[in-house]
N, C-alpha and C positions, 0 to 999 in steps of 0.2 A: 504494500500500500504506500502510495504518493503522498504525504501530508506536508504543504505548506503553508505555511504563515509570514503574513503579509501586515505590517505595521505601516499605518498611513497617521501622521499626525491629528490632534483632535481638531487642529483648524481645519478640516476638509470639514467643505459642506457636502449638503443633496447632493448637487450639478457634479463635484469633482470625484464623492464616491461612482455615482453613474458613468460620468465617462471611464473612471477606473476600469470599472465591469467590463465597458464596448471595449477596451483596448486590450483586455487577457488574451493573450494568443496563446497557448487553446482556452478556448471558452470554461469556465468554471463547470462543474456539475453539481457544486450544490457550495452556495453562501449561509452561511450562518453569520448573524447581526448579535454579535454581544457586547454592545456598549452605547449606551444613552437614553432616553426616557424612553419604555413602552411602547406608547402608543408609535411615536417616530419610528421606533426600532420597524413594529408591527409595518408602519407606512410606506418604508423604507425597503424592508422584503418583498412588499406586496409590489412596488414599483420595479423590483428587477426578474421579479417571476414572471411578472406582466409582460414586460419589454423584451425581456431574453427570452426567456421562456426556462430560466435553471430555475431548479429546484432551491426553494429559500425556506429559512429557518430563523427565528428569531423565539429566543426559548425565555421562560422565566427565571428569575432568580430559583436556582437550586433543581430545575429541570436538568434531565439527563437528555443527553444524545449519544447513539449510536453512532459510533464513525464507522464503516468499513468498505 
């Protein structure tokens, strides 16, 4: 299994996480959103599953995920 992580400063907004996204060569298969209020986080998923069509994830405090 492939696992990267990718640290983008907390100054990136909306506009600079999305283009992040369009510009992964290869395309992500699945985002997980772990940092910032909720509902955003929630917003924020919903906009790159929409747009890309990857699989998104934005989990509660103290929810688990399955990596594999």
């Amino acid at each position: 299994m492939d696992v990267h992580r990718v640290e983008i400063t907390n100054h990136s907004d909306r506009r600079q996480l999305m283009n992040f996204v369009k510009r992964c060569n290869p395309q992500p298969r699945k985002v997980i959103i772990v940092h910032g209020e909720s509902s955003r986080c929630l917003d924020l998923a919903s906009s790159i599953h929409k747009t890309f069509r990857i699989e998104t994830v934005a989990p509660k405090n103290l929810e688990v995920i399955r990596i594999k």
